[in-house]
VOGU-3710 file (C-alpha; in Angstrom, 3 decimals, decimal comma):
1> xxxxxxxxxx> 50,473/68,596/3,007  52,768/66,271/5,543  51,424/66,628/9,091  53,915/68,806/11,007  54,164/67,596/14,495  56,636/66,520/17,257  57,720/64,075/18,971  55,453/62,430/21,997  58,767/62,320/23,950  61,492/64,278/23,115
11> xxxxxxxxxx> 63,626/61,924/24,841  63,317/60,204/21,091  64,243/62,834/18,569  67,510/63,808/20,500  68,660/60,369/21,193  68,263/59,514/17,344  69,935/62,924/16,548  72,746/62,059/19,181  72,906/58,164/17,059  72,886/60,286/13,541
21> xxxxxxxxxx> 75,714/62,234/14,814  78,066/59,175/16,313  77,608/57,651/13,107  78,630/60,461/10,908  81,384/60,830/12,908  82,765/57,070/12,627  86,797/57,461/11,520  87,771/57,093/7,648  87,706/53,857/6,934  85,947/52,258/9,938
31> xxxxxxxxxx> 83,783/49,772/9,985  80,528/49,982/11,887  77,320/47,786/11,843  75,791/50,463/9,730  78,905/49,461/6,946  82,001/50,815/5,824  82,182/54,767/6,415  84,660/56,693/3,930  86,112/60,102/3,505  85,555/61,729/0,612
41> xxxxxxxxxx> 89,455/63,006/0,798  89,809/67,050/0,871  86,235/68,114/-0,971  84,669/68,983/2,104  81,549/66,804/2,101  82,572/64,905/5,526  82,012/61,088/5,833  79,906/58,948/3,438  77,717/56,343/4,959  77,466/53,584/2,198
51> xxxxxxxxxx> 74,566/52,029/3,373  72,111/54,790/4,155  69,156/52,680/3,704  70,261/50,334/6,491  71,369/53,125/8,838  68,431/54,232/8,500  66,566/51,450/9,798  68,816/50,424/12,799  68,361/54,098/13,833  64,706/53,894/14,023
61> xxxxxxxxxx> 65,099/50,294/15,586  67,044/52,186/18,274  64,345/54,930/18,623  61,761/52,654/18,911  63,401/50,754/21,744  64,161/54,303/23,466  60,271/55,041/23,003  59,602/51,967/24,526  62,168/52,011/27,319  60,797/55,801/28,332
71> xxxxxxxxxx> 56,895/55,918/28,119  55,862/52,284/26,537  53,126/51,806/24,028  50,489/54,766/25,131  48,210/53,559/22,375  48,157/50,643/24,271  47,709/51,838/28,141  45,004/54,133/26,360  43,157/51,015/25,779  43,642/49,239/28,920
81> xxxxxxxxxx> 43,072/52,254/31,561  40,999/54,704/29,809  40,150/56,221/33,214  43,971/57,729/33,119  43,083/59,456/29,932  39,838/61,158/30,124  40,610/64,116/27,789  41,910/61,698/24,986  39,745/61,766/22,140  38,810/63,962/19,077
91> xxxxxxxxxx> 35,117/65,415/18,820  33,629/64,598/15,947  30,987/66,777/14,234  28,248/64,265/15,028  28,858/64,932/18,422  30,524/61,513/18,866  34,299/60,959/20,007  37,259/59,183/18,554  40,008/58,080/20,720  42,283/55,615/18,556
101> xxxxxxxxxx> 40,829/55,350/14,834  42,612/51,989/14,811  44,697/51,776/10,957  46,790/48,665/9,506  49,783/49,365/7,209  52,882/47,609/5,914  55,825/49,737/6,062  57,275/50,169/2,771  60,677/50,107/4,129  60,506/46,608/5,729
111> xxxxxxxxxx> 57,437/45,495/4,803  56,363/44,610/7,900  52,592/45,203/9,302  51,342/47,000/11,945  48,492/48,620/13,452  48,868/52,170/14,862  46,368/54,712/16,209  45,561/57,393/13,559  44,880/59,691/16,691  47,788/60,524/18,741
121> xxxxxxxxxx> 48,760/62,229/21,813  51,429/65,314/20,689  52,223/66,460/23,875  51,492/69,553/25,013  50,070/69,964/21,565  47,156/67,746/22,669  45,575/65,064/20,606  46,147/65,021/16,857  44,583/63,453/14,202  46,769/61,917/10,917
131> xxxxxxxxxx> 44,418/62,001/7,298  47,122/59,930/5,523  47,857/56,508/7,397  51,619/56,462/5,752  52,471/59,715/7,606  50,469/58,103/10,552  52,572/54,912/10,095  55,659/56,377/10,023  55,289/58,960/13,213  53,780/55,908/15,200
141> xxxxxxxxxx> 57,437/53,718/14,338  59,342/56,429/15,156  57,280/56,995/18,230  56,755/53,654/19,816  53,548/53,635/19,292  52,437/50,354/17,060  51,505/46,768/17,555  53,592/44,447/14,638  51,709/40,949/12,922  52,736/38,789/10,812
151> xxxxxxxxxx> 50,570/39,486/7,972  48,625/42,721/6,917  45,189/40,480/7,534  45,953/40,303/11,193  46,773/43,875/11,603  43,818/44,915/10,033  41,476/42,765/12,313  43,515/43,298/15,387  42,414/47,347/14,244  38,596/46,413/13,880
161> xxxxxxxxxx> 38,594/44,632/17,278  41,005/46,140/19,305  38,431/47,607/22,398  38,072/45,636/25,609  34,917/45,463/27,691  36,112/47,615/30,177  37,219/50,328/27,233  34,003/49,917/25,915  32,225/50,010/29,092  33,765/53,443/30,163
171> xxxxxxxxxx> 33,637/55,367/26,783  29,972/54,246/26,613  29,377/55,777/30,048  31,634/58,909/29,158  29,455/58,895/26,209  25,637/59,148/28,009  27,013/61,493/30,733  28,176/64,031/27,560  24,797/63,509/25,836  22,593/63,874/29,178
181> xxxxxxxxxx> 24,824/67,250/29,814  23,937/68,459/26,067  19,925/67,606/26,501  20,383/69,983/29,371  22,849/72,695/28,916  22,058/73,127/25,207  24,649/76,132/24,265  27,752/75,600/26,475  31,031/74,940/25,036  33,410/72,161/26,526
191> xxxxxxxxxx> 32,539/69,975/29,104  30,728/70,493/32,301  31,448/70,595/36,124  29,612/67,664/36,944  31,511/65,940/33,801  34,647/66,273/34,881  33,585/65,686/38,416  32,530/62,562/37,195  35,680/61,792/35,574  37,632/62,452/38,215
201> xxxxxxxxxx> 35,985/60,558/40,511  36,582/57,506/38,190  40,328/58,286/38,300  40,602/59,275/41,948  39,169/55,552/42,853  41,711/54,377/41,018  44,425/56,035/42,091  43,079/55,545/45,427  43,382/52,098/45,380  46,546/51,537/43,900
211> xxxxxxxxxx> 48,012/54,222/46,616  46,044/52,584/49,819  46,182/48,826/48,593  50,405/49,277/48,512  50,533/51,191/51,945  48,148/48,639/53,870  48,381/45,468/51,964  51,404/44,721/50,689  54,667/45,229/52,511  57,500/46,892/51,008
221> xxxxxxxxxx> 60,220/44,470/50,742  62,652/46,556/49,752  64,885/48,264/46,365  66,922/45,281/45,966  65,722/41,491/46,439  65,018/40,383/49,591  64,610/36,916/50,797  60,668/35,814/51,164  59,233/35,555/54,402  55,590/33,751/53,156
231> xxxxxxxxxx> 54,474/30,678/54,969  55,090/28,519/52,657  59,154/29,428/52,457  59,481/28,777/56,224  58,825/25,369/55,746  61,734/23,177/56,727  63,435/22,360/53,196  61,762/24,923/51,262  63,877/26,338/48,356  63,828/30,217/49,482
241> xxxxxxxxxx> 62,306/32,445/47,019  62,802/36,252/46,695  60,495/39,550/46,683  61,159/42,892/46,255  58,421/46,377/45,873  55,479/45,660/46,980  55,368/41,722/47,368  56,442/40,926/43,430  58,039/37,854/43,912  61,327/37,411/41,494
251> xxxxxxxxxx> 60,938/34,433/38,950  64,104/32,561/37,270  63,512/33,915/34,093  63,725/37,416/35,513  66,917/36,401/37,650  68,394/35,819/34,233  67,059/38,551/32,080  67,923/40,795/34,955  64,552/42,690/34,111  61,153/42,629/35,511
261> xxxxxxxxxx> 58,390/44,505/33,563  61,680/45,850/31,313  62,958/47,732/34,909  66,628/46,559/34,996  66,856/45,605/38,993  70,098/43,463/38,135  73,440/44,417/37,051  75,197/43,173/34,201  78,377/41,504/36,593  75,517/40,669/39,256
271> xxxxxxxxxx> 74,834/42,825/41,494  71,829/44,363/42,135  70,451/47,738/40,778  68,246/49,909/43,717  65,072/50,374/42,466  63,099/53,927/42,854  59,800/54,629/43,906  58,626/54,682/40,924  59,877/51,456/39,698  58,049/48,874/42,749
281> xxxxxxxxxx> 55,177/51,215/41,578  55,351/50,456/37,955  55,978/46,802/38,738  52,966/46,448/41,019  50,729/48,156/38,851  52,284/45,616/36,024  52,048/42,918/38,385  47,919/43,113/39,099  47,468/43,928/35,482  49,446/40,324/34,308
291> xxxxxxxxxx> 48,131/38,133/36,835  44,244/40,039/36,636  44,599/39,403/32,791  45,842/35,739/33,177  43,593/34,621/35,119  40,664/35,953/33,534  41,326/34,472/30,444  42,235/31,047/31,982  38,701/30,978/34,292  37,251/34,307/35,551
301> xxxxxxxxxx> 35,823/35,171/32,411  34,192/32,034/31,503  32,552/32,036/34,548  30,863/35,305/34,403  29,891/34,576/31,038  27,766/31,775/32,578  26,262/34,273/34,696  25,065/36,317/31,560  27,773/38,999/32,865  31,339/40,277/32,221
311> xxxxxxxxxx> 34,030/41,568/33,884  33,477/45,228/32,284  29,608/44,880/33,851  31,022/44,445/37,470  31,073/47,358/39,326  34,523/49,155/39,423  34,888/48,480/43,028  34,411/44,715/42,531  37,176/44,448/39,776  39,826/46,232/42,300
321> xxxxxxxxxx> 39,162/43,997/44,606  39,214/40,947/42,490  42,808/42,309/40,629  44,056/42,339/44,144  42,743/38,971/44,638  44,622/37,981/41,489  47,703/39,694/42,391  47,675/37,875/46,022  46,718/34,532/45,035  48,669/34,104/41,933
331> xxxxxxxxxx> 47,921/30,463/41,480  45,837/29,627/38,877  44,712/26,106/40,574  43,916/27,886/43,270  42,423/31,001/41,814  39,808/28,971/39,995  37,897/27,832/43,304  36,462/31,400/43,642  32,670/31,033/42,000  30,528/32,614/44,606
341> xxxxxxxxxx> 32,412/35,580/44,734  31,293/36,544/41,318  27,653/36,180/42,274  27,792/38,112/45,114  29,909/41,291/42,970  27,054/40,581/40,526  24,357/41,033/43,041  26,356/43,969/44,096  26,307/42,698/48,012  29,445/43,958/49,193
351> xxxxxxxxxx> 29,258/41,836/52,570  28,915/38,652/50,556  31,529/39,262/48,611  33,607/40,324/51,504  33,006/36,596/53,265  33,751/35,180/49,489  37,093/37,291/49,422  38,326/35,347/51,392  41,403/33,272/51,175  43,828/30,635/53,394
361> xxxxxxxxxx> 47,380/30,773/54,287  49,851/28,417/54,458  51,448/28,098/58,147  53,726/26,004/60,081  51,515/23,862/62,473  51,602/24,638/66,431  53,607/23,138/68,317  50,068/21,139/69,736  49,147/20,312/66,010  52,515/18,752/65,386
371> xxxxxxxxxx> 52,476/16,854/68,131  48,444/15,162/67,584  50,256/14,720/63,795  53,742/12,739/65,274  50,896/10,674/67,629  48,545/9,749/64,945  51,578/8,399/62,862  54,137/7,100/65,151  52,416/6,285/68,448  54,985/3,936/69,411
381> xxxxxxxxxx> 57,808/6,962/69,231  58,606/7,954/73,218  57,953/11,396/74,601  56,468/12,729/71,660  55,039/15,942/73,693  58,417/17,116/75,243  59,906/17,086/71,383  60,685/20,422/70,522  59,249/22,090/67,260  62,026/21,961/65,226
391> xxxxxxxxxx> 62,567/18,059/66,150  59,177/17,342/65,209  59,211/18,482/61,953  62,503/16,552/61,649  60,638/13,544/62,428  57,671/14,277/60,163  59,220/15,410/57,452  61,625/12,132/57,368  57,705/10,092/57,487  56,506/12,397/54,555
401> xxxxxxxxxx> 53,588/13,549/56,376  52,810/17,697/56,538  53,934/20,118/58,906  52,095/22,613/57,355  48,147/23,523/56,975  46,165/26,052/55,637  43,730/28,280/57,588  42,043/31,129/57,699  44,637/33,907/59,790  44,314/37,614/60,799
411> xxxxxxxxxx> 46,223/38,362/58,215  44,417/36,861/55,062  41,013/38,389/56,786  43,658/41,720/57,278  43,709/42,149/53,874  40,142/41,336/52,349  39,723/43,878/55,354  42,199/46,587/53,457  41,248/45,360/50,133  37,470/46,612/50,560
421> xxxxxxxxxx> 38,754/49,931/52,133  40,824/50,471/49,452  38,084/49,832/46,464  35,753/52,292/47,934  33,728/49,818/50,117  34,204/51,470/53,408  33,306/55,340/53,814  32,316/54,997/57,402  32,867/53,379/60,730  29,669/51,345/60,057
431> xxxxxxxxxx> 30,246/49,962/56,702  34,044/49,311/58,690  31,887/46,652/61,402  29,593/45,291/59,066  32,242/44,197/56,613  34,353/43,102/59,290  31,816/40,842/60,685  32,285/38,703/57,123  35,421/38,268/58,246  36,023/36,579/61,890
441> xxxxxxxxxx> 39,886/36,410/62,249  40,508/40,038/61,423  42,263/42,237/63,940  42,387/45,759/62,447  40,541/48,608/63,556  38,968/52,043/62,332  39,126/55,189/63,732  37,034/57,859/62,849  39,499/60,626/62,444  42,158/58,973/60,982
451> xxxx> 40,500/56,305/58,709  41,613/53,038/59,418  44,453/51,540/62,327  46,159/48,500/60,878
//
């Protein structure tokens, strides 16, 4: 029998209803991309598509991009933040979970392959679980919910080794937390207080972070692009860049696509779009996922590999911190000097890693700094200390020697300040000094009541 289900989002069965329906309706004789349309004159039967095969497809082409545009691969985010899906899995009569049951298929229709959960998330309906991987196949097209190859072999071993460390590294903990509950409370159905407690926990740090680390770390630059104010766009010359959310700064291949993440921020004649709340959250939460990703593949991982470690075996605290690191940074030249950091996250010594956290800005040199430059170069050039700012860089800038330097600033020790409140690090006004010690330039301050004074 065919699995009777519905659609994850029902977003995607109208809007392919609402396609089948324009279609049908196309005038006698018209021409669409779906082929000629005709009239069978006077019987009754309505409009004939000639090419039903190929409307066919283009209509679940469309659906698929609808999936995608309203909820994304979930297949996917259910392997990449398992914390934000605690409850998806199907109990097995072992005793052990499934959350995925990874399958690869070629579609009949195209012949293309995928790979597609044979577990799904109906809703309301809770999590289901397909027997025949055609059916599966099929609801996962129409559903957004598959990854495509180029051959069948690569679908099928992208299925067989689809689980990251840190999925691995959280179902395995989910998994001895369920088994130390049945040792003990042989008899009860479901899951336990302290389970979910547990669970919740897991997700609240999360959520936790990504709520604190936006209000106290990154400035909102606004719905709609907004010229850059970082130190290194002061400086004299300096092509300007733009931000906009929470610090994601715009690149040229977004100024052109008009899209960052897939969130439309730019018009199609120009202007800009206002972006909701939701959006600079999506992007930011895109943002530290990219640039955590990319760098860990480039050095991070490496590196803790050396160690006899891995990113899933740090602590979940120390990963925050480090994604927010990644996010900040962005570089990967510069990324790569952090080494000790990873030793102290290791050791799990949260004031080491604090004092490793840390990171430089780029500034426009005092007005002092400019001048000691202008004398070491030119010490022939008259009145070099009554120069104003602005005419020393002039002057230095026309020599080719820097107005700029990097240094440690109250607000690079700000953040690795905010940064350990947000992953959890700080509970108390004490663990608040003690990390702040790590950090000499930092300004902010605690207060007991309220948390933490920025």
């Amino acid at each position: 029998m065919q699995d009777d289900i519905t659609f994850e989002n029902p977003l995607l069965a109208s809007a392919q209803r609402r396609r089948v329906d324009q279609m049908l309706r196309q005038d006698a004789g018209g021409v669409s991309g779906f082929g000629v349309v005709q009239r069978d004159g006077g019987t009754g039967r309505g409009f004939q598509p000639t090419d039903i095969a190929g409307m066919a497809e283009q209509v679940d082409t469309l659906a698929r991009e609808l999936q995608a545009q309203a909820m994304g691969s979930r297949m996917e985010d259910r392997i990449d933040n398992p914390e934000d899906y605690p409850n998806a899995y199907i109990q097995n009569e072992d005793g052990s979970r499934s959350t995925h049951l990874m399958a690869a298929e070629i579609d009949p229709r195209t012949r293309k392959s995928y790979a597609f959960p044979m577990i799904v998330q109906n809703g309301e309906a809770g999590m289901h679980k397909f027997t025949n991987p055609q059916e599966a196949l099929q609801w996962n097209l129409k559903n957004g919910n598959v990854k495509e190859f180029n051959t069948i072999e690569e679908a099928d071993a992208w299925s067989q080794n689809y689980k990251t460390d840190a999925f691995n590294e959280y179902h395995e903990e989910d998994q001895r937390t369920v088994q130390r509950e049945n040792a003990t409370e042989t008899g009860m159905m479901g899951v336990s207080g302290e389970k979910l407690r547990t669970l919740a926990q897991t997700k609240k740090k999360k959520k936790h972070f990504d709520d604190t680390i936006t209000e106290l770390a990154e400035s909102d630059h606004g719905r709609t692009p907004q010229v850059s104010n970082d130190g290194r766009d002061r400086v004299a010359g300096a092509t300007p860049t733009y931000d906009i959310g929470y610090g994601h700064k715009i690149k040229a291949s977004e100024h052109t696509s008009g899209k960052i993440h897939g969130i439309t921020f730019k018009n199609q004649d120009g202007t800009f779009r206002t972006l909701t709340d939701q959006d600079i959250k999506d992007i930011y939460k895109a943002d530290l996922k990219s640039h955590t990703d990319s760098i860990r593949a480039a050095d991070w991982d490496e590196k803790l590999k050396d160690r006899s470690s891995s990113w899933a075996k740090l602590g979940q605290g120390y990963r925050l911190a480090l994604s927010s690191l990644a996010y900040n940074v962005g570089n990967h030249t510069a990324l790569s000097e952090w080494s000790a950091v990873f030793d102290a996250a290791i050791d799990n010594n949260p004031l080491t890693f604090a004092a490793e956290l840390r990171r430089q800005d780029t500034r426009v040199k005092t007005h002092a700094e400019l001048v000691t430059t202008l004398q070491a170069a030119s010490p022939e050039t008259p009145n070099i200390g009554e120069m104003s700012p602005e005419d020393l860089i002039t002057t230095l800038t026309g020599m080719g020697r820097a107005t700029t330097k990097k240094d440690f600033t109250a607000g690079t020790d700000n953040r690795v300040l905010r940064e350990m409140f947000a992953a959890g690090f700080i509970n108390s006004e004490s663990d608040f000094d003690d990390i702040k010690e790590q950090l000499p330039e930092a300004t902010d301050r605690y207060d007991k009541p309220n948390g933490y004074i920025d």
